[in-house]
NUDREN-987789 format. One record per residue (C-alpha): residue in one letter; y negated, x negated, z. Coordinates in pm, whole numbers, plus 50000, padded with zeros to 5 digits. Each point is the difference from the previous one (the first is absolute). Example, Ala and Ser with C-alpha at 12.3 -4.5 7.8 and 13.67 -1.06 7.14 Angstrom:
+------+-------+-------+-------+
| type | north |  east |    up |
+------+-------+-------+-------+
|    a | 50450 | 48770 | 50780 |
|    s | 49656 | 49863 | 49934 |
+------+-------+-------+-------+
***
This chain:
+------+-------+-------+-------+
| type | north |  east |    up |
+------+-------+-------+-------+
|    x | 06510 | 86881 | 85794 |
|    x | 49964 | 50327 | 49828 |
|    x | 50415 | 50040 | 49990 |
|    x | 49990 | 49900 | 50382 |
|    x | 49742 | 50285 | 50108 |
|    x | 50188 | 50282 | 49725 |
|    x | 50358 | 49913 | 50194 |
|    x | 49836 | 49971 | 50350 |
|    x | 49873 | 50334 | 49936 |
|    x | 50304 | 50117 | 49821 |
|    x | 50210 | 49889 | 50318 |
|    x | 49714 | 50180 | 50259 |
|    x | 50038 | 50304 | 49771 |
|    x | 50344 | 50009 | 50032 |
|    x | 50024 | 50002 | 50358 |
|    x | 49718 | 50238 | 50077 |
|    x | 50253 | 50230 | 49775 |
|    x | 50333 | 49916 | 50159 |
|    x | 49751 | 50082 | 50368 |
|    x | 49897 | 50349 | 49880 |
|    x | 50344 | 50063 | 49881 |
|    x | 50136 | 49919 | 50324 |
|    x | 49754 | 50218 | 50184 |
|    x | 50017 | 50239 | 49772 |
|    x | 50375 | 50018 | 50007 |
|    x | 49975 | 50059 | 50412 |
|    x | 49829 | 50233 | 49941 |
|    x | 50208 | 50176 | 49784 |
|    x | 50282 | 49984 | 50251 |
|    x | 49800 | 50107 | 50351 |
|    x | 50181 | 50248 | 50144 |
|    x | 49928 | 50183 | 50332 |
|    x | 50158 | 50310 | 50244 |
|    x | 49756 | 50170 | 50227 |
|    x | 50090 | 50050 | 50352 |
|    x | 49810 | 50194 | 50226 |
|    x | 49992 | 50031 | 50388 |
|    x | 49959 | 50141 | 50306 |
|    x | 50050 | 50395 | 49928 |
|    x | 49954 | 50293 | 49981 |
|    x | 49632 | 49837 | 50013 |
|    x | 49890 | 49677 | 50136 |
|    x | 49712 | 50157 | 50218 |
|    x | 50254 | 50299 | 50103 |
|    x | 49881 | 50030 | 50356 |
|    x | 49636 | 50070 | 49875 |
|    x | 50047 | 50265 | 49703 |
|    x | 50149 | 50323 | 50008 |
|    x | 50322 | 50071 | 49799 |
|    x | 49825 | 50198 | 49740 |
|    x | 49799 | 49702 | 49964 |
|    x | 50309 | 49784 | 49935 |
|    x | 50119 | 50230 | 49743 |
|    x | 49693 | 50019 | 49813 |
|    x | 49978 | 49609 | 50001 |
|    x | 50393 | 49970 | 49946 |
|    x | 49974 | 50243 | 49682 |
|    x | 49723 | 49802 | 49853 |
|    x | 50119 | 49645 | 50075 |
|    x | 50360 | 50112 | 49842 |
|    x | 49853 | 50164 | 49714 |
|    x | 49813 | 49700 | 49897 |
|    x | 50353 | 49790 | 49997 |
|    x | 50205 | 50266 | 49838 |
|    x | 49720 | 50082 | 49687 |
|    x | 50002 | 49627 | 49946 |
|    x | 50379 | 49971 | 50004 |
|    x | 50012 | 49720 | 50324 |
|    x | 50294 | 50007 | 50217 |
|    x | 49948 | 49933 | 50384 |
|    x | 50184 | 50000 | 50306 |
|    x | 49798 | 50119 | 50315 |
|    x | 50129 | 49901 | 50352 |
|    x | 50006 | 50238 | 50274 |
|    x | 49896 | 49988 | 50369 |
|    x | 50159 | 50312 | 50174 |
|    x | 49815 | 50060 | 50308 |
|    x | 49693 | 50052 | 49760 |
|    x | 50161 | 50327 | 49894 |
|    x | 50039 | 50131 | 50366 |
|    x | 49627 | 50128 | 50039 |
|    x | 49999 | 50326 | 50214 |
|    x | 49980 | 50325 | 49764 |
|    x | 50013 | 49763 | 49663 |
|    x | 50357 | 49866 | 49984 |
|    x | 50145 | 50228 | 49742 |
|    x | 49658 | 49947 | 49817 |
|    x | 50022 | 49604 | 50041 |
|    x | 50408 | 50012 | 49918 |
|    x | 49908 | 50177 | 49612 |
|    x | 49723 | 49768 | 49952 |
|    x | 50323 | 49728 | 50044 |
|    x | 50180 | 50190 | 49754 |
|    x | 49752 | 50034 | 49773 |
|    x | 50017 | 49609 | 49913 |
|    x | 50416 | 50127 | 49915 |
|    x | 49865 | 50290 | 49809 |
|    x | 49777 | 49808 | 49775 |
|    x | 50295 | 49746 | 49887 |
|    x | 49924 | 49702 | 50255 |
|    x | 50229 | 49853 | 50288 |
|    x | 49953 | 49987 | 50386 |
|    x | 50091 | 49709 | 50258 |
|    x | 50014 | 49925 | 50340 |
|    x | 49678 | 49804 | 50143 |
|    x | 50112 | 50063 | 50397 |
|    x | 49970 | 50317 | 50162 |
|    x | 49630 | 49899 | 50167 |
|    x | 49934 | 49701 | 49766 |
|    x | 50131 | 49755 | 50297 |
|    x | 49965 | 49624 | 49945 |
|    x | 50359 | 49777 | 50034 |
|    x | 49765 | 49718 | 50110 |
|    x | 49814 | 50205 | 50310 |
|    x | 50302 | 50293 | 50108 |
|    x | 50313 | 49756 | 49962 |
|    x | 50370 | 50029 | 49836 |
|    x | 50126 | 50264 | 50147 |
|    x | 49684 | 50268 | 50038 |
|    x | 49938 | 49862 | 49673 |
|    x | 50352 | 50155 | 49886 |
|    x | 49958 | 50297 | 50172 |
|    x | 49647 | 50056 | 49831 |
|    x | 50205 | 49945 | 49630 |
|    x | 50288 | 50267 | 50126 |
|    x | 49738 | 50245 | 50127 |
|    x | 49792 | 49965 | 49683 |
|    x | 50287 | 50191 | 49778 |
|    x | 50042 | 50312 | 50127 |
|    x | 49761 | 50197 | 49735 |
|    x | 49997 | 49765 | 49694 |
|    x | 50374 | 50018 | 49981 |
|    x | 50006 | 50397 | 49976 |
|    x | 49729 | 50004 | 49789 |
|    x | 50195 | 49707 | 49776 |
|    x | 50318 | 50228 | 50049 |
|    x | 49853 | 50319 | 49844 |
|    x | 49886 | 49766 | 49721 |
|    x | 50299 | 49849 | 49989 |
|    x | 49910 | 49647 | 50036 |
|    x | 50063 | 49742 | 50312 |
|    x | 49785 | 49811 | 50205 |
|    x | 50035 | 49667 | 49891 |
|    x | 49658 | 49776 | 50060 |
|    x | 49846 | 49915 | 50306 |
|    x | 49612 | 49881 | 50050 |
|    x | 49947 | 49731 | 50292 |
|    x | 49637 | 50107 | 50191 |
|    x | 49739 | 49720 | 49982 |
|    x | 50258 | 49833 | 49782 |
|    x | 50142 | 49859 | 50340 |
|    x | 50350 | 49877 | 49948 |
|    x | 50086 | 49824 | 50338 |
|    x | 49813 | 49703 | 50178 |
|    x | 50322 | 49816 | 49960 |
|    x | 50295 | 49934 | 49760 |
|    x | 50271 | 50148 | 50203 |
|    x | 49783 | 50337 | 50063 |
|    x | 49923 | 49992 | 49635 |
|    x | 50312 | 49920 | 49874 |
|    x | 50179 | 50256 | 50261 |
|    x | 49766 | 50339 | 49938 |
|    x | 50103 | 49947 | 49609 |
|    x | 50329 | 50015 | 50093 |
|    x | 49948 | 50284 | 50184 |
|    x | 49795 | 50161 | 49704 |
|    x | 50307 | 49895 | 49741 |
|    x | 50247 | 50184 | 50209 |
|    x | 49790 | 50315 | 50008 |
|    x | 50024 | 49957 | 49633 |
|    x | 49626 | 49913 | 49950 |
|    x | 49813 | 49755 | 49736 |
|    x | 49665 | 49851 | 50134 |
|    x | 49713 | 50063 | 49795 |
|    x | 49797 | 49639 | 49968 |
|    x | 49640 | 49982 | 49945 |
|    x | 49836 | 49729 | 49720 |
|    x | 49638 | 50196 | 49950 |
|    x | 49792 | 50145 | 50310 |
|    x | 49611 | 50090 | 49970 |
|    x | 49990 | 50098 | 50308 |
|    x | 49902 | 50387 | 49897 |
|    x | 50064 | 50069 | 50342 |
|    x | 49638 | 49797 | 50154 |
|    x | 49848 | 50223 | 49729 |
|    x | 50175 | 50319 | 50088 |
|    x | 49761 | 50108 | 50337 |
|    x | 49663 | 49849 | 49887 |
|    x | 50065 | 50229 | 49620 |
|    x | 50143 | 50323 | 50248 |
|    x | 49668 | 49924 | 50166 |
|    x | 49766 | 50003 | 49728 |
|    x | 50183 | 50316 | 49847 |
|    x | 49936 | 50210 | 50357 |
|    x | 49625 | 49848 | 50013 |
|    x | 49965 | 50075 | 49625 |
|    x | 49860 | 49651 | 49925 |
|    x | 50059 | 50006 | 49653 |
|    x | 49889 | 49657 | 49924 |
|    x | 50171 | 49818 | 50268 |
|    x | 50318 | 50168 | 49830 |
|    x | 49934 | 49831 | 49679 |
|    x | 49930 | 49672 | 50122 |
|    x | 50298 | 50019 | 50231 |
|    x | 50239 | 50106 | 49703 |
|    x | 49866 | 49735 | 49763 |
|    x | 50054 | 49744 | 50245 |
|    x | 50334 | 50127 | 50087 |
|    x | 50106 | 49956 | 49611 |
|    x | 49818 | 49663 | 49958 |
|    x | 50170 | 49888 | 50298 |
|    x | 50318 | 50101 | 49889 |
|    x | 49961 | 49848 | 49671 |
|    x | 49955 | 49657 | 50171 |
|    x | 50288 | 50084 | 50214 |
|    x | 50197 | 50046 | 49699 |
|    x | 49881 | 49695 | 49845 |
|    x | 50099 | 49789 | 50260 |
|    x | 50310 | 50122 | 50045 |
|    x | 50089 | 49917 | 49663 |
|    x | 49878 | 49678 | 50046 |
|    x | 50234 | 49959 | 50319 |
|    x | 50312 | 50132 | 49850 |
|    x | 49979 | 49755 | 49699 |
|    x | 49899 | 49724 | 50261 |
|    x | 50301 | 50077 | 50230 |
|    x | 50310 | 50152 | 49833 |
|    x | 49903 | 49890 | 49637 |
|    x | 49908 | 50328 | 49898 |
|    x | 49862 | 50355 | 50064 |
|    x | 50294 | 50210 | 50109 |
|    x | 49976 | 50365 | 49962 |
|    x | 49745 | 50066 | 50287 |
|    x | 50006 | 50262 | 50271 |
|    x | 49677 | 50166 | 50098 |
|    x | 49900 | 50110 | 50337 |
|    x | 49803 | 50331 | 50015 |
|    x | 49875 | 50229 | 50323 |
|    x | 50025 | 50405 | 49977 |
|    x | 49652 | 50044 | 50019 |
|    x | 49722 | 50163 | 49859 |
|    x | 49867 | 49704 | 49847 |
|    x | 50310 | 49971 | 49771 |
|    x | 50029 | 50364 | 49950 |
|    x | 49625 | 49999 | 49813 |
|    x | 49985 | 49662 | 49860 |
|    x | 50411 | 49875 | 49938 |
|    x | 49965 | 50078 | 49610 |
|    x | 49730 | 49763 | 49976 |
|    x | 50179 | 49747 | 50184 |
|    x | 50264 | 50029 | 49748 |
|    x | 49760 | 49962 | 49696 |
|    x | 49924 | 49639 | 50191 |
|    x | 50380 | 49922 | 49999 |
|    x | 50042 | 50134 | 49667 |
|    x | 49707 | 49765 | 49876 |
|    x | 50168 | 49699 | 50174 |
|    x | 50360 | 50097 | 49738 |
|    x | 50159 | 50188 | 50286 |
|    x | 50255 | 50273 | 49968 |
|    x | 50116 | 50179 | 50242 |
|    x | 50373 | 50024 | 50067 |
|    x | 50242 | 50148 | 50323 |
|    x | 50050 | 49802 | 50304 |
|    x | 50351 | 50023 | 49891 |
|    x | 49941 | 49809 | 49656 |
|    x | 49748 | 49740 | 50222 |
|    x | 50287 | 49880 | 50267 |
|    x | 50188 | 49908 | 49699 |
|    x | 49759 | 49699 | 49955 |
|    x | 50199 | 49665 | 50135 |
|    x | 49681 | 49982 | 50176 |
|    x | 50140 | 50181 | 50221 |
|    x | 50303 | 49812 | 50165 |
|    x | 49792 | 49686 | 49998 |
|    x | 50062 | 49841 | 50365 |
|    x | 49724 | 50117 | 50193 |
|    x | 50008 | 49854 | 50392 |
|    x | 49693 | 50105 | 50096 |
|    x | 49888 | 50139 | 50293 |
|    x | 49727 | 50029 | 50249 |
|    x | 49765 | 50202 | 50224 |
|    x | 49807 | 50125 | 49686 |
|    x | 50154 | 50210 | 49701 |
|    x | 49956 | 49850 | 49675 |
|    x | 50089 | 50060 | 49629 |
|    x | 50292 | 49866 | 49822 |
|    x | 49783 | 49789 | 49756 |
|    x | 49922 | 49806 | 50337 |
|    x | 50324 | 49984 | 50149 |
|    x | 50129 | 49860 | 49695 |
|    x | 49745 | 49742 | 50038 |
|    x | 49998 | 49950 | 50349 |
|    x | 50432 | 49972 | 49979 |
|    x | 49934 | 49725 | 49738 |
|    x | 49733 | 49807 | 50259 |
|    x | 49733 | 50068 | 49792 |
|    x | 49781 | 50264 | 50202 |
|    x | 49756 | 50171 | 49718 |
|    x | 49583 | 49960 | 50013 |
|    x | 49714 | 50100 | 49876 |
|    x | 50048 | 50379 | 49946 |
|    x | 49760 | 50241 | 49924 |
|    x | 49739 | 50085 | 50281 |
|    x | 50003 | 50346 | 50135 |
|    x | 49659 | 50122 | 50017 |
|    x | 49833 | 49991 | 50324 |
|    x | 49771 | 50243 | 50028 |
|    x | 50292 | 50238 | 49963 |
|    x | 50220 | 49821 | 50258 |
|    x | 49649 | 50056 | 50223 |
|    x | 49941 | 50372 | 49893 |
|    x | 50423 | 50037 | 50066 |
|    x | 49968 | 49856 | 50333 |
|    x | 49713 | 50186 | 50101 |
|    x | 50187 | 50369 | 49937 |
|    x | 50249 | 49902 | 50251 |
|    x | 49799 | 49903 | 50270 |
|    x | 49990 | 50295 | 50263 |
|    x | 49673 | 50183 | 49964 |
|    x | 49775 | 49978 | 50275 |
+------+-------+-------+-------+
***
């Protein structure tokens, strides 16, 4: 009986070892790029342009110290404020200054889904203007494009047909496997700043990186469920002030879940990538759940996103009475 117990537990032993191994070898191989929209800021139409170059400088700062490469996507008609354009235009070029890369996220973040094909294309054309001089003096090319909301076409033929319309225009898509949602946090943190609530600030930043760590979680969890493993993931970020004081400690929570942090580039060379991927629909998802939803297995059970910051978010952009 006693040899029967010593190899049962022998055996158990084993394969609690051969588990942590496993996890421990993902781990060791999670690799991530940073993407980051909607600039020159996410809340452009409500902050002055010395405003977004204070909150550009420190957010970029932050990524270059700690050696992180990111690609930040561009809506143009956020530049064209009235006495701030050249101000708005070097806070663009700042991102080329610094060593990071610009794309095209439509020229006033327009939805394929809402505007149609061809406003749609006329949105991606009028979007270039200023990236690709500023890419020119840097000598680089514009070479990504961001879909808004994530919205790649309510049907196949749309989708299928505004890709090839991106391809000829010589553009790569950037996907999107990890989203926290940093942009529900964005106006209740800018709020708390102006009102100098100190303590709501706190509470809204640790929720932000304990919701992102579940985020994270579970989309490790899906990839390994749905393609078999976790491909180099792409992470969507916001330009916002949020990000620009807290983004280093969002990257100490990747870094403690064995991330490291590579180019887009280096991420879209992950098979992952040309996976077929069919879907589409009125709302904008991430690849994790296209892949799933292609393969007729639609994912559940994802993290919650705290409601009492859904319910303060709401609440800001109600008209005041």
């Amino acid at each position: 009986m006693k040899v029967k117990q010593t190899l049962v537990q022998t055996i158990a032993a084993v394969y609690v070892s051969l588990l942590l191994t496993s996890w421990a070898a993902a781990q060791a191989s999670r690799q991530v790029s940073i993407t980051i929209d909607d600039l020159p800021a996410a809340a452009s139409n409500f902050i002055s342009a010395a405003d977004i170059t204070r909150m550009t400088s420190k957010l970029l700062t932050t990524l270059r110290d700690q050696k992180v490469p990111a690609v930040g996507f561009v809506n143009e008609k956020k530049v064209y404020k009235l006495g701030e354009v050249d101000e708005r235009i070097k806070a663009l070029e700042m991102w080329l200054d610094y060593g990071f890369e610009l794309g095209n996220h439509t020229y006033s973040h327009a939805s394929l889904n809402r505007v149609g094909l061809k406003a749609w294309e006329d949105e991606v054309v009028q979007g270039e203007p200023i990236i690709q001089l500023l890419l020119a003096q840097h000598n680089m090319k514009l070479r990504y494009f961001r879909h808004p909301y994530l919205d790649t076409g309510r049907d196949l033929l749309t989708r299928r047909e505004a890709e090839a319309f991106l391809v000829e225009r010589g553009y790569r898509i950037a996907p999107v496997t990890l989203d926290a949602w940093d942009w529900m946090y964005a106006p209740v943190y800018d709020d708390a700043k102006k009102r100098q609530n100190a303590a709501l600030e706190q509470e809204l930043v640790k929720s932000y990186l304990s919701y992102s760590d579940a985020v994270f979680a579970y989309s490790e969890q899906l990839s390994v469920k749905t393609i078999g493993y976790e491909p180099k993931q792409i992470l969507l970020l916001h330009g916002n002030q949020l990000e620009a004081d807290h983004v280093g400690e969002l990257l100490d929570v990747m870094r403690r879940r064995g991330y490291r942090f590579i180019t887009l580039e280096d991420a879209l060379s992950d098979p992952a990538y040309s996976l077929s991927d069919t879907y589409v629909g009125e709302e904008g998802r991430g690849w994790l759940d296209h892949w799933a939803i292609s393969q007729g297995k639609p994912p559940q059970g994802g993290p919650v996103f705290p409601q009492w910051v859904m319910d303060r978010a709401q609440k800001l952009r109600r008209p005041q009475p």
